[in-house]
Every structure is written in structure tokens, then in C-alpha cells.
DRENLUM-402116 format. One record per residue (C-alpha): residue number from 1; residue in three letters; x negated, y negated, z. Coordinates in Angstrom, 3 decimals. Each point is the difference from the previous one (the first is absolute). Example, Ala and Ser with C-alpha at 12.3 -4.5 7.8 and 13.67 -1.06 7.14 Angstrom:
2
atom pos: 1; code: ALA; east: -12.300; north: 4.500; up: 7.800
atom pos: 2; code: SER; east: -1.370; north: -3.440; up: -0.660
***
This chain:
300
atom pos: 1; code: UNK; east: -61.595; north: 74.278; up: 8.299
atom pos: 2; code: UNK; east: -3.799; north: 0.163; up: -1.827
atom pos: 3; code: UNK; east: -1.454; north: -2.326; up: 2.231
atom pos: 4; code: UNK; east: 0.391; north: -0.993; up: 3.460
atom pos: 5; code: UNK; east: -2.329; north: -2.390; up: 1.982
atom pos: 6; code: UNK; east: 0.851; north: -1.142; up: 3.880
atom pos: 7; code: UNK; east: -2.096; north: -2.739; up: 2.040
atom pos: 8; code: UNK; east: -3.177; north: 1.003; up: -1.995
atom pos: 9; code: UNK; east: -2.952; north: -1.528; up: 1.645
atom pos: 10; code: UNK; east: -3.761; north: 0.986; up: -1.357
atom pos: 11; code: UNK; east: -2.727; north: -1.220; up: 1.624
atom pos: 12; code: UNK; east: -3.508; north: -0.443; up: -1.008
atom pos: 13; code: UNK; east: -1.926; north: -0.427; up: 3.399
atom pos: 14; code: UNK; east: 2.271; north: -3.317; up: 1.172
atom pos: 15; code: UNK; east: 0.960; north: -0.762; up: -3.120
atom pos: 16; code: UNK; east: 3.564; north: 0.402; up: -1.157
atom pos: 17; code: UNK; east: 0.151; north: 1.031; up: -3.804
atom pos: 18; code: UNK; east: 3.605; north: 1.079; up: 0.471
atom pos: 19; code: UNK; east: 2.049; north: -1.347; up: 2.490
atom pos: 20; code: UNK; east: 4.001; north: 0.821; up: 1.265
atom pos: 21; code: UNK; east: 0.465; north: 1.558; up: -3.909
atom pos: 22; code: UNK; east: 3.590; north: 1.284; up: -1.234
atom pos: 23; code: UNK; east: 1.306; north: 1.134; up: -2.720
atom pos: 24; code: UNK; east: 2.264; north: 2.737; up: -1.857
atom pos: 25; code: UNK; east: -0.212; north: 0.491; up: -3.799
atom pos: 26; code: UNK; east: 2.499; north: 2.422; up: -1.411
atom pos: 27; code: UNK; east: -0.498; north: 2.993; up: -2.489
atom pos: 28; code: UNK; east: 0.129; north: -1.391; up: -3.342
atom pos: 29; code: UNK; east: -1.236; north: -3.372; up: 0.806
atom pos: 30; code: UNK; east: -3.045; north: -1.745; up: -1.830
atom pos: 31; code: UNK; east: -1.154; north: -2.313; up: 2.842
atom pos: 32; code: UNK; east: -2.543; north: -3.138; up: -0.217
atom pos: 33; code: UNK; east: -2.054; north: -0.106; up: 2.998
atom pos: 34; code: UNK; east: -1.961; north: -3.336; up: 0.059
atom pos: 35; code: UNK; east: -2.239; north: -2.236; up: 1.578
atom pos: 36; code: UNK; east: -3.131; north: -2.462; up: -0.022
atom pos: 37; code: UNK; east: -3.735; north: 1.908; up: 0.383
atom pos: 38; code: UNK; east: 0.052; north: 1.581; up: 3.415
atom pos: 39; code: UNK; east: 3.509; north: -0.272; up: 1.030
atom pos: 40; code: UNK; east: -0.035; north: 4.072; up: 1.039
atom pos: 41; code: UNK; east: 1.742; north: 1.331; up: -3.724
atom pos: 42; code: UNK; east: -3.040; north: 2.735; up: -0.797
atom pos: 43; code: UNK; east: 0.003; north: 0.542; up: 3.881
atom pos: 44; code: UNK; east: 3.854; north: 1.225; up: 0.095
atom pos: 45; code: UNK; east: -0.193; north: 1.556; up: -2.992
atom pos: 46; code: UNK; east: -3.005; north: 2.189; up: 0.880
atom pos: 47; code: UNK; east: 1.983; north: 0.764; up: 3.305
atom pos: 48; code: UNK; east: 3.457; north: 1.218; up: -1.659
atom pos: 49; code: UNK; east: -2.786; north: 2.085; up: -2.658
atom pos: 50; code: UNK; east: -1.667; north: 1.552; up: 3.096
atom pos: 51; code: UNK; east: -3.497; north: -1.245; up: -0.567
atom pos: 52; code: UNK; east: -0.278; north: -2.153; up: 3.080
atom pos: 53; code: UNK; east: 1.938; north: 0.293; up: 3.913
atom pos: 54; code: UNK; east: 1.932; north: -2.720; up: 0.870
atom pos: 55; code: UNK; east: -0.311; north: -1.912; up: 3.683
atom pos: 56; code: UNK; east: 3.801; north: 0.384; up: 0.777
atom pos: 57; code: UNK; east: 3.831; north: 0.168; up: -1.063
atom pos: 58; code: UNK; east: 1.129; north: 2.983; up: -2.492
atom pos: 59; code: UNK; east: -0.485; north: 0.547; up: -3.464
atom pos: 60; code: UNK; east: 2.369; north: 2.925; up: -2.058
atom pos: 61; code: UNK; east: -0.569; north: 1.080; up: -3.442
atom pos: 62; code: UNK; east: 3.201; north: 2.026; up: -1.133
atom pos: 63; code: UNK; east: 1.037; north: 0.281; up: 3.492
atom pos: 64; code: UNK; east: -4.024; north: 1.523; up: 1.276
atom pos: 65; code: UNK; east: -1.712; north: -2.093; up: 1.936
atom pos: 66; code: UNK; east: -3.520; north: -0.997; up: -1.490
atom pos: 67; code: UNK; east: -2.096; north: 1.596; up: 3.162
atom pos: 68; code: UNK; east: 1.968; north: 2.575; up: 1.308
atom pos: 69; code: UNK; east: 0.674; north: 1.819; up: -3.435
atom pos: 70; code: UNK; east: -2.555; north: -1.835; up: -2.170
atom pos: 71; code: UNK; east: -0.705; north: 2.924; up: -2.336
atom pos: 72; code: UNK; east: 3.432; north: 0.288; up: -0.774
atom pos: 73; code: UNK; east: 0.860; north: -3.775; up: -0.865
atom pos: 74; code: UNK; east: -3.367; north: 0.389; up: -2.025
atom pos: 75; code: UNK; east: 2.181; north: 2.412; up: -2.242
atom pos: 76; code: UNK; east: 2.306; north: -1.972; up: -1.179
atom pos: 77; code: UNK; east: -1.844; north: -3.422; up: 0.179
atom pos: 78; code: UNK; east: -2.368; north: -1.567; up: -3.026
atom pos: 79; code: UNK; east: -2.579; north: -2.210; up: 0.108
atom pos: 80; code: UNK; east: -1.535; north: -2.065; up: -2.104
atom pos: 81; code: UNK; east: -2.677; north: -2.634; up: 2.236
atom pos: 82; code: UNK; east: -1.136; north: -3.058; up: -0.994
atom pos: 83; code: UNK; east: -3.540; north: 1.198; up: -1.428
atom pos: 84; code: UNK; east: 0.975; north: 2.842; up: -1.563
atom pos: 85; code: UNK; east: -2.319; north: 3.227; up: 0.863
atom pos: 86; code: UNK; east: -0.519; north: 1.975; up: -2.941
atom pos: 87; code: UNK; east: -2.962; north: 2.407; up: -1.070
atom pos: 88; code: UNK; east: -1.603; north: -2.156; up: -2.760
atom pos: 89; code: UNK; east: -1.880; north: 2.989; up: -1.213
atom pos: 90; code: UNK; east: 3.034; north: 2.609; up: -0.428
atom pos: 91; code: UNK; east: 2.301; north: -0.505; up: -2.941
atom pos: 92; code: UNK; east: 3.430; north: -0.884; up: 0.325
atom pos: 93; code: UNK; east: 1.614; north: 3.565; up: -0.457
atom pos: 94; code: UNK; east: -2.644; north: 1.709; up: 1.852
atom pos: 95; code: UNK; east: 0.656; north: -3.061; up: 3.234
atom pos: 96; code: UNK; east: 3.826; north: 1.153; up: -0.421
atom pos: 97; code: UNK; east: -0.086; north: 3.601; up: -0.021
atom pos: 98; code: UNK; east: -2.394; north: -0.820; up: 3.216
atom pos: 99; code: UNK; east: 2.928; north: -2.477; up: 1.406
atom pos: 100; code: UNK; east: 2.370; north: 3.047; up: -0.399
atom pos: 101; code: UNK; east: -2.249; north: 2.446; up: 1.292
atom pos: 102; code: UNK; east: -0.260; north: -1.795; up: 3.483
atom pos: 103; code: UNK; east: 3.741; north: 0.064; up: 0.300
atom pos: 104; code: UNK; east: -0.117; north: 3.956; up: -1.405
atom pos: 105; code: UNK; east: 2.593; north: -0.398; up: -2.170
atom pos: 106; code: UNK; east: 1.337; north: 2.949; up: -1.690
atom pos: 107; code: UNK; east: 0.914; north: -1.593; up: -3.763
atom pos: 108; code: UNK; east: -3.487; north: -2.060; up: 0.255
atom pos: 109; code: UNK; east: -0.197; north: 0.617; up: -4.207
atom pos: 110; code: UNK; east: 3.297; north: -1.473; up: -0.501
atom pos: 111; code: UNK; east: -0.182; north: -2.720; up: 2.577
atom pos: 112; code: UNK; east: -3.176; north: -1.692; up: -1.215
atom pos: 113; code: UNK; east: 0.970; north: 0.261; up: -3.687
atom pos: 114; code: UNK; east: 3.343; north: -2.196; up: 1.169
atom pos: 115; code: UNK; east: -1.950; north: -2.169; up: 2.176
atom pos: 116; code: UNK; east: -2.379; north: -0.764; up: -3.086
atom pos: 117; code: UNK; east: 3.435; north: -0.483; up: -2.042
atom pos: 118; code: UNK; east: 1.685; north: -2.408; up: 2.105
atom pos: 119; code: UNK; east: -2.340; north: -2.545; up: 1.068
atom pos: 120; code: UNK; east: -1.006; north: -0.079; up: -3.912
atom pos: 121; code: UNK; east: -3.835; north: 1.933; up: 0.406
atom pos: 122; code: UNK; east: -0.044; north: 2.590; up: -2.991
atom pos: 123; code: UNK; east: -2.766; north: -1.557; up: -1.495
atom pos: 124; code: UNK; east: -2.191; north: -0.802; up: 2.512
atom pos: 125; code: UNK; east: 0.481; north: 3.321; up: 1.414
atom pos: 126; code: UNK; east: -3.150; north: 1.644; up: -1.121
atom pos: 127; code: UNK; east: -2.137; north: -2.968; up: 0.924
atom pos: 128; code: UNK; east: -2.022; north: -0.695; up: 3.289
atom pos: 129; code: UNK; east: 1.848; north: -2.350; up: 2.205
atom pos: 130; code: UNK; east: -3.144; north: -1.741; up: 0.593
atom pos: 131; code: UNK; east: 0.307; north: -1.005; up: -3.954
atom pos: 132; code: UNK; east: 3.858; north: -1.443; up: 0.752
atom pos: 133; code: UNK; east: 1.022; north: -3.617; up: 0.132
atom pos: 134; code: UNK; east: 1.391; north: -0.984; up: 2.889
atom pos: 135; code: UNK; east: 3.147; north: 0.502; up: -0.997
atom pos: 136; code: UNK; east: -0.276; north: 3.073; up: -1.167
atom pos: 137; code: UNK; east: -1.521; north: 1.119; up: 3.719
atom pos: 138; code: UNK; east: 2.900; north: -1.752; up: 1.375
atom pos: 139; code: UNK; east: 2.047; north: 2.108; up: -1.797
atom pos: 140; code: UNK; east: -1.974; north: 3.029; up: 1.694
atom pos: 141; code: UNK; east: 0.638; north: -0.981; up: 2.962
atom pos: 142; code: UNK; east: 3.604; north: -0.095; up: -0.577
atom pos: 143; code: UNK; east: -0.128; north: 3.453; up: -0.829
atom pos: 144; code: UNK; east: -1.568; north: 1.111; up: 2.439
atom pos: 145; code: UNK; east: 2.133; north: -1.413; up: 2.435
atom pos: 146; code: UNK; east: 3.345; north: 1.532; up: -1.388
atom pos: 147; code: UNK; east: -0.888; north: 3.174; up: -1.241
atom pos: 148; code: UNK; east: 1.102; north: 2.336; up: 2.738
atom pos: 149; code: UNK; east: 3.132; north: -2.127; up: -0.395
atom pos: 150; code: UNK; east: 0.168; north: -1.920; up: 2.747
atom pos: 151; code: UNK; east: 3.284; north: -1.529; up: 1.688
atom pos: 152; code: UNK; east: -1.935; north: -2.869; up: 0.846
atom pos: 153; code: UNK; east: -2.892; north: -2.336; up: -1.799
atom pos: 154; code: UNK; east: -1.986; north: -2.455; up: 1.608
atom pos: 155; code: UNK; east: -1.873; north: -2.360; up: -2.213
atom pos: 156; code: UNK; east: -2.937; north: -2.433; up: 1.191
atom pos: 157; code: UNK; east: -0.463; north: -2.606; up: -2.722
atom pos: 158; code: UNK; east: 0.702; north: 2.016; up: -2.702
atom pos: 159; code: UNK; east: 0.076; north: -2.655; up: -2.660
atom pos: 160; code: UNK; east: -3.415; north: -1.823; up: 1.317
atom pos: 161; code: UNK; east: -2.632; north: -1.000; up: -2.640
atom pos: 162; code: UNK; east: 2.084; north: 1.149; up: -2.885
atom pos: 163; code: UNK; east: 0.546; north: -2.015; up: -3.582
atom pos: 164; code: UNK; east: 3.568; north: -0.953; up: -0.816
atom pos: 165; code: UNK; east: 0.955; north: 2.866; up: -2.330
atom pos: 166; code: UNK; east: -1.078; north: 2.454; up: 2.551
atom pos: 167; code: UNK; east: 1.594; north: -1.291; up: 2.837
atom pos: 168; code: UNK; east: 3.080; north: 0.170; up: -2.105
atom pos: 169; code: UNK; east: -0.698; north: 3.448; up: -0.634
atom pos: 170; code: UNK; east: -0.812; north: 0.710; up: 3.452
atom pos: 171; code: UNK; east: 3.413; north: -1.759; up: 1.340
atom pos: 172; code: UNK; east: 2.268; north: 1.710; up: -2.472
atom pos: 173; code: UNK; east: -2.022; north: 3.250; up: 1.198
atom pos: 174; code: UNK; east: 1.002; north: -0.844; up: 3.878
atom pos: 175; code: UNK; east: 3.521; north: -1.331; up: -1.231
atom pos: 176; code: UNK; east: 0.587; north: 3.601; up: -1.310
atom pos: 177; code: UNK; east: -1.064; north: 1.865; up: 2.983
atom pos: 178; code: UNK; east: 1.847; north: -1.771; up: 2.348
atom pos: 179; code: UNK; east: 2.993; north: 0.952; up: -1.669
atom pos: 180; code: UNK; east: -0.089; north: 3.598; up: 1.553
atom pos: 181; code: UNK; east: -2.449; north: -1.324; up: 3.082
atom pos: 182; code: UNK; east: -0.303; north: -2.357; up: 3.064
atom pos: 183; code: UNK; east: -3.056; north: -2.765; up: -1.239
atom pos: 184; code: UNK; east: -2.036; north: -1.645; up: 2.751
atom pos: 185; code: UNK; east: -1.928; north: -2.627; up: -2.166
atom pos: 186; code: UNK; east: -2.319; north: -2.971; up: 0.962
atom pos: 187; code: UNK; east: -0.909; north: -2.386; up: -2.478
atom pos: 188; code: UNK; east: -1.198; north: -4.131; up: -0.204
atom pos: 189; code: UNK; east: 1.341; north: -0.306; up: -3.356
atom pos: 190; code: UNK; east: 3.521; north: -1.090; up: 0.798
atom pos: 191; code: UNK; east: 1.601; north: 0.843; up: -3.438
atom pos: 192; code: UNK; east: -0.421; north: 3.245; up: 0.822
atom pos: 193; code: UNK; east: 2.498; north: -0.386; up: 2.832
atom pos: 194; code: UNK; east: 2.481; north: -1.346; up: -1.666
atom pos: 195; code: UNK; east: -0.112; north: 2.053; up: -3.011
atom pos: 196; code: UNK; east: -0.079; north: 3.326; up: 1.626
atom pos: 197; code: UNK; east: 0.744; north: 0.062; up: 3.721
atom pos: 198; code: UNK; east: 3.492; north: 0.536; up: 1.772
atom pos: 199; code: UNK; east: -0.742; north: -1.887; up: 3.414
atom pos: 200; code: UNK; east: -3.219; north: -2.178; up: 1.309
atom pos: 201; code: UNK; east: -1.842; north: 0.703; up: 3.361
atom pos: 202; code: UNK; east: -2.676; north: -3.320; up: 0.656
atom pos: 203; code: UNK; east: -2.137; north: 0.368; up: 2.726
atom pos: 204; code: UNK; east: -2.345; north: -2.524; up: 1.368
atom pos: 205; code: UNK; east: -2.869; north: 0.547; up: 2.651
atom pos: 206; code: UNK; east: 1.690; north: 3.397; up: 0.982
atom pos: 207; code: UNK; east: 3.678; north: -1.129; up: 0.543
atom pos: 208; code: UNK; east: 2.846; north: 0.622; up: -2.380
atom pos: 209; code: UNK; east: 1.232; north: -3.690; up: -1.281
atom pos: 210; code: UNK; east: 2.580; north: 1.354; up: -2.386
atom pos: 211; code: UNK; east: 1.857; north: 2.945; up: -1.087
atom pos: 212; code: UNK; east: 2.689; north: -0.574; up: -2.945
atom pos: 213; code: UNK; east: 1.006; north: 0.154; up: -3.390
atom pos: 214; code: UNK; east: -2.581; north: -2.236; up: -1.907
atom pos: 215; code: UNK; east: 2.994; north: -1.813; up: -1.204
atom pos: 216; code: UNK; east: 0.927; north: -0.356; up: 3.491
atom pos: 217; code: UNK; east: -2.969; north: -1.535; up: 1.258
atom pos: 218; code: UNK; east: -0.261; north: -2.155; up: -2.974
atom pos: 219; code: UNK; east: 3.310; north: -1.527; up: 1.343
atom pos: 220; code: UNK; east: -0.380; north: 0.261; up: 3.469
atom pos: 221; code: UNK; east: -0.322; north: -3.459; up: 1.826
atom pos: 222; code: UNK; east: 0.226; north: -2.014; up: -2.955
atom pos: 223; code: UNK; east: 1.209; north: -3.629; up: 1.216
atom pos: 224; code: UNK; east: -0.130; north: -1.098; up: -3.609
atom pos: 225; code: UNK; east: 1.921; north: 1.369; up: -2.897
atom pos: 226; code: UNK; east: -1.951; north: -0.250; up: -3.468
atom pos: 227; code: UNK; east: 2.637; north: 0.300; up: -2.887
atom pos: 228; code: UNK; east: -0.516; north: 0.111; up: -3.919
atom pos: 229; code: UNK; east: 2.747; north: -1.256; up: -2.167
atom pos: 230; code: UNK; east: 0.440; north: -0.583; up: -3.515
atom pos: 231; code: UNK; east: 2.900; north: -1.918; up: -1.086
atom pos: 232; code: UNK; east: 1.580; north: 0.034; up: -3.670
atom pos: 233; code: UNK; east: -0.464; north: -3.576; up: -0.689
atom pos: 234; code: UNK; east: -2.636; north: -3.481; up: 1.249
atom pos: 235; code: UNK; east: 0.564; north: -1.423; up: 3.111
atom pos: 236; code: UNK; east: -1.751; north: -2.716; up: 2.063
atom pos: 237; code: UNK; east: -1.936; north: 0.900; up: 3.287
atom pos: 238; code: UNK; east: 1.390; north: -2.955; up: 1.794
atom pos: 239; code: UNK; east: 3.491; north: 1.713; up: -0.169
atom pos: 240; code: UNK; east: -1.719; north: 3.726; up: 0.899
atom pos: 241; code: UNK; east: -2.262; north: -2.133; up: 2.865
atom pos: 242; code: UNK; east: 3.778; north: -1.358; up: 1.604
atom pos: 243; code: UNK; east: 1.140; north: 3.392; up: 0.251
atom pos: 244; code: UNK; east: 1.011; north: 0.237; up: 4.021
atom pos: 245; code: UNK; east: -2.736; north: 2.766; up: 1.489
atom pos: 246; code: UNK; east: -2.044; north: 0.066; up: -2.564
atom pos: 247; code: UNK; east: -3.714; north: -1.227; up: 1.079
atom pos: 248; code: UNK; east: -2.268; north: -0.603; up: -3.325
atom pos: 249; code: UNK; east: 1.088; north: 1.099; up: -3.722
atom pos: 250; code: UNK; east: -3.004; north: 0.523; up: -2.430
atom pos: 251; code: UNK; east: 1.006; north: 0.058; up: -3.573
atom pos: 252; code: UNK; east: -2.078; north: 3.297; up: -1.446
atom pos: 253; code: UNK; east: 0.807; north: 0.286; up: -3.782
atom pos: 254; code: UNK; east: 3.066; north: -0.602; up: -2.671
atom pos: 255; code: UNK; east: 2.710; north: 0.111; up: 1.983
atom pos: 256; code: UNK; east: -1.409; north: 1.711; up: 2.977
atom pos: 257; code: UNK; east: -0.531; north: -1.612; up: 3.847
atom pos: 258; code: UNK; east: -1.258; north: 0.916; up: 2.964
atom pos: 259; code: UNK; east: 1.888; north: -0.750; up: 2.944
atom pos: 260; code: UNK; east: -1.102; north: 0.487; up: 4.083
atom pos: 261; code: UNK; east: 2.063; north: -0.719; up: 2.680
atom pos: 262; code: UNK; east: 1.313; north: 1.375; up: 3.649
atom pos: 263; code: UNK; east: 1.827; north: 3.264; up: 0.294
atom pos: 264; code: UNK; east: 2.094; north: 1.084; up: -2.863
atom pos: 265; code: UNK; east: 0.079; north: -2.422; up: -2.849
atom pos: 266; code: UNK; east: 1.710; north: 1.856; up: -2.978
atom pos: 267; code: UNK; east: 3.587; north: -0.958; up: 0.914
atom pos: 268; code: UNK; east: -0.904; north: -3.593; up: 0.013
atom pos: 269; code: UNK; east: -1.877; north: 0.078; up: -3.018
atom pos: 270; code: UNK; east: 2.897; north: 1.855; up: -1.984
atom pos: 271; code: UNK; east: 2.907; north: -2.389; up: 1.336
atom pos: 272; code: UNK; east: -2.063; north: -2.627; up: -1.254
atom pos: 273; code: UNK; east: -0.478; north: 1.261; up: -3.935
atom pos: 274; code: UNK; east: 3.681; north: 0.661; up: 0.462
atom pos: 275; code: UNK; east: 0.845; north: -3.590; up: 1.128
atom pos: 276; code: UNK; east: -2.234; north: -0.912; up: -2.867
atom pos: 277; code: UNK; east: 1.171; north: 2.111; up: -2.921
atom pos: 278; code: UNK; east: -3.610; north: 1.955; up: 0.373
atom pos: 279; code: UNK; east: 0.061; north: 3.511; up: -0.881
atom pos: 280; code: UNK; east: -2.604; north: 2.170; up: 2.029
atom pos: 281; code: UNK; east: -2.019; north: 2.542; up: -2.079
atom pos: 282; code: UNK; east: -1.813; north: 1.412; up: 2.503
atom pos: 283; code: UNK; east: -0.717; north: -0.423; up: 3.360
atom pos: 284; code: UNK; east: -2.441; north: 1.925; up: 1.764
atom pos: 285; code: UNK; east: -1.741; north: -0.215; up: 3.799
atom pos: 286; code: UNK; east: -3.431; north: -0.399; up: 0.172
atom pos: 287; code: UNK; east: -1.604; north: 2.617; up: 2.689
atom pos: 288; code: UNK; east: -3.122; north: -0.647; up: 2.074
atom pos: 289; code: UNK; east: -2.832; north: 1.817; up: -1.691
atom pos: 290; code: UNK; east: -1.335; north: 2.885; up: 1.835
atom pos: 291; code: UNK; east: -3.751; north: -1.710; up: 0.322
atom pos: 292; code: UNK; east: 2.123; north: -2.952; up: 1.245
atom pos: 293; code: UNK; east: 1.415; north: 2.547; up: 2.569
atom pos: 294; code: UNK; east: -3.067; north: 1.908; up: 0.786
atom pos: 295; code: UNK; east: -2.051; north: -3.553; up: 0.444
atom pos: 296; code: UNK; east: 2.669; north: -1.214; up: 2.718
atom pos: 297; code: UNK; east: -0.009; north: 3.335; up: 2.109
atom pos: 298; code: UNK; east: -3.796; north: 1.043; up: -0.110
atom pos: 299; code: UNK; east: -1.153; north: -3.977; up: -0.320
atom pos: 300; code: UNK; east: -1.398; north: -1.442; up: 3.008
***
């Protein structure tokens, strides 16, 4: 187990920012951690990093616990925060071999020439960060945070404030790492979840509202099925509206509809093309979208 949190609570005087939190995320697992402004996200992650004490409950990194052995867990944890802290006046190589000096490791050389490598730095190498866009200092960061090779990476925002082609850059970047390590990752932009994370922790005004698959909580308590079919041939919507179960039918393009009704409507829908000599080309389940999903469990 990488991470293990138990009844959490931080307080700030009598305020609550985290409140009864639990959670487990495995090794190997890239993990979205989300919420609204001030739900307690930077708070718990700055607790499992060993920046800030919590109130109560137990937090383990790697089986240490955060207080008790907090040097240790600082081994093998990385962080990247939400304003990333660089030395604008050192240049990038010069910041790394600095990184790898505070950790003392023993192939420091070697390690910063890979780090520049892999998150894609060679030429920018020789420059001050202070001269980098901000993707380019994002991509410091990163580097910073996994060159003594951590077993775990916490991430704070990483993708915040950055033009489309480098947030692509950035996500493939992440994508790649968490193939060999456990990903902690909070983020507003909700693409990012689903193109990149293996489960979805929301969090709203310190409590844990969900914990799933995103595909999971896309489904999860959905009274009404949306369902996309295209059929091979014209049909009329009064015959598609007199299907039994089926709520509304919105004709979308060609051949295409859009159907909503209660439960489970695909068996209806196919016994009807069969009764009526309709062949279905596709027919595909339209999911909640995960703003949809964050709006209903972080909305007032």
C-alpha cells in the first residue's frame, strides 16, 4: 500500500479543513484527487508530503507514518505544490544538480542528465529558469520531484495556467511516470481525469464524497439511461416515441437518435428495430460528464 489515510481531521483553530478522511491508493495507481476551492485537497496533500501536522487519525506513506518517521517517507515521496518554488536566478542544470545534491545522491551526473532527458529539457538546460515559460518551469518542477526516484509523486495542480499543447505535453509526461509510480494528482480541468487517472477521490468542505473509477461515478445513481443509436435505414419518431420505457427520443443526425428513458433501455430499443426490420449500427450509452459529476457532489 503507497498511501494510507484513517479519520484524518486538520484543524485550523475551529475550523475543519479535513474532516473523518479515508483512503488507500495502491502502488502503481495514478489517482485524481479533487474538489471545489477550499475543500482541504492542498491541505492533505501537504500532510501525506510532511510539510504540515495533521489534527488527528493516521497517515502512512509506504507503510511510515508521516510524523513518526517523516524523514524517511520524505525519501521516497515527490512533490510538486501548487506554486511551484524554484530559484528563478539558477539555471535549470545548475537547480538539478542542487535538487540531487540535497538528497546526496551518489550518480548525481547521471541522474540530472536523465531527468533533463525525460521530461524533454535538453535545450533549455543551459538557460536561467527565471527565462522559462511556464511550462518549461513546470517541467522543472517535475524533475525535481522524481529525481531521487521516488516510489511516490504527489502533484498540486500540475497542469494550472498552461496552453493546450503543453498541458498535453505535461499529461503524457505524468502518464509515463505513473507507469513505474503511484500519482497523487489534483486538477480542475476534468479531461485530465478521464484521460489519465485510474480511480477519482472528490472531496467537498473536508469530507470524502466519492471514491471510484471515474467511469464508475459517471454511472453511479443514474435514474435515467441516455442511449445513442443509429439505425441502417429512416424511421419516424412517433414509432421510436411508442417504444414502452422509453421517455423522450431526439432525432440527432442521418439516421442517428437519441433516446432517454428509465433503467436499461437497449433491449427494448433492439427488439423494436427487430420487430421492425431495423438494423442497429451502433448503439452506444451516453455517460454523465465528469463536470456534470463534479457539479452534483461539490454543488450546493
Amino acid at each position: 500500500m503507497s498511501i494510507e489515510v484513517k479519520n484524518a481531521f486538520k484543524y485550523y483553530g475551529e475550523q475543519a479543513a479535513l474532516n473523518d478522511v479515508s483512503f488507500k491508493i495502491n502502488s502503481g495507481e495514478i489517482v485524481g484527487f479533487l474538489g471545489p476551492n477550499g475543500a482541504g485537497k492542498s491541505t492533505m496533500m501537504k500532510i501525506i508530503t510532511c510539510f504540515i501536522p495533521k489534527s488527528a487519525g493516521t497517515v502512512k506513506v509506504c507503510g511510515l507514518d508521516v510524523e513518526e518517521e517523516s524523514i524517511e517517507v520524505r525519501k521516497k515521496v515527490g512533490y510538486l505544490p501548487e506554486h511551484n518554488p524554484l530559484y528563478l536566478d539558477m539555471y535549470v542544470k545548475e537547480y538539478l544538480n542542487f535538487v540531487a545534491g540535497i538528497y546526496k545522491l551518489d550518480n548525481k551526473k547521471e541522474r540530472v542528465k536523465e531527468m533533463i532527458s525525460l521530461v524533454g529539457l535538453d535545450k533549455e538546460q543551459n538557460k536561467k529558469i527565471g527565462a522559462l515559460s511556464k511550462g518549461y518551469r513546470q517541467r522543472v518542477g517535475l524533475a525535481q520531484a522524481i529525481i531521487h526516484d521516488p516510489e511516490v509523486l504527489i502533484l498540486d495542480e500540475p497542469t494550472s495556467g498552461l496552453d493546450p499543447n503543453q498541458l498535453v505535453d505535461i499529461r503524457d509526461l505524468i502518464m509515463n511516470i505513473g507507469k513505474t509510480k503511484t500519482v497523487m494528482l489534483s486538477t480542475h480541468i476534468m479531461q485530465e481525469v478521464e484521460a489519465i487517472c485510474d480511480r477519482v477521490i472528490i472531496i467537498k468542505e473536508g469530507r470524502i464524497v466519492a471514491d471510484d473509477k471515474a467511469e464508475n461515478i459517471q454511472q453511479k445513481d443514474v435514474l435515467e439511461q441516455t442511449v445513442l443509436v443509429e439505425f441502417d435505414q429512416e424511421t419516424s419518431r412517433n414509432k421510436l416515441s411508442a417504444i414502452p420505457g422509453v421517455k423522450s427520443v431526439k432525432k440527432v443526425n442521418g439516421n442517428q437518435w437519441l433516446f432517454a428513458g428509465e433503467g436499461d433501455i437497449r433491449p427494448i430499443i433492439a427488439k423494436h428495430a427487430q420487430q421492425n426490420n431495423l438494423l442497429v449500427l451502433t448503439m452506444t450509452v451516453k455517460s454523465k460528464s465528469m463536470e456534470e459529476v463534479f457539479k452534483e457532489l461539490t454543488g450546493n
